[in-house]
Steps between C-alpha positions, in 0.01 A plus 500: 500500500317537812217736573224596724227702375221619800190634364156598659558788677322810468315794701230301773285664752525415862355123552538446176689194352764439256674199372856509376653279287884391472571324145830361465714337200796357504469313817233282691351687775405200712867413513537858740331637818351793336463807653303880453678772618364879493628842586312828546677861400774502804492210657687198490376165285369265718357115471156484447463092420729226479358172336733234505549195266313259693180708497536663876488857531572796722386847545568843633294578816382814291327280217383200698114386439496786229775286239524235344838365301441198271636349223399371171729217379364455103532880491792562676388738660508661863168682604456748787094543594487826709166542671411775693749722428625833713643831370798312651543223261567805228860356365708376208417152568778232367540120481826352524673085572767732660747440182239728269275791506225610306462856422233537717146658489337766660192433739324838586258508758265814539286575902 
């Protein structure tokens, strides 16, 4: 059985930092491009960070220079570093190789 499980989220003040964390079972993560997704009450999920199997990554023009998505390979496990964080980045954030999601986590971020 597959699963994703993201942890680390919580309630953050503005330019505050939070790292979220994407365990997974059932399949090897480095075999995927893994990605973190969020959505915010009324809007539409969008792509946050894409890290592919190869190592490369890509990022939203909304989080560049603030996140970072890496991967740890003995863990299996996908990490998302979120530095200087807005009100905006408040969201269900989720991680997902496209085939599965996780049941996401809520990042809170106070002004």
């Amino acid at each position: 059985q597959v699963r994703l499980v993201e942890s680390g989220g919580g309630l953050v003040q503005a330019g505050g930092s939070l790292r979220l964390s994407c365990a997974a079972s059932g399949i090897i993560l480095r075999d995927y491009a893994m990605n973190w997704y969020r959505q915010a009450p009324g809007k539409q999920r969008e792509l946050v960070a894409t890290l592919i199997s190869s190592g490369g990554t890509n990022y939203a023009d909304f989080v560049k220079g603030r996140f970072t998505i890496s991967r740890d390979n003995a863990k299996n496990t996908v990490y998302l570093q979120m530095n200087a964080l807005k009100p905006e980045d408040t969201a269900v954030y989720y991680c997902t190789n496209s085939l599965y999601w996780g049941q996401g986590t809520q990042v809170t971020v106070s002004s």
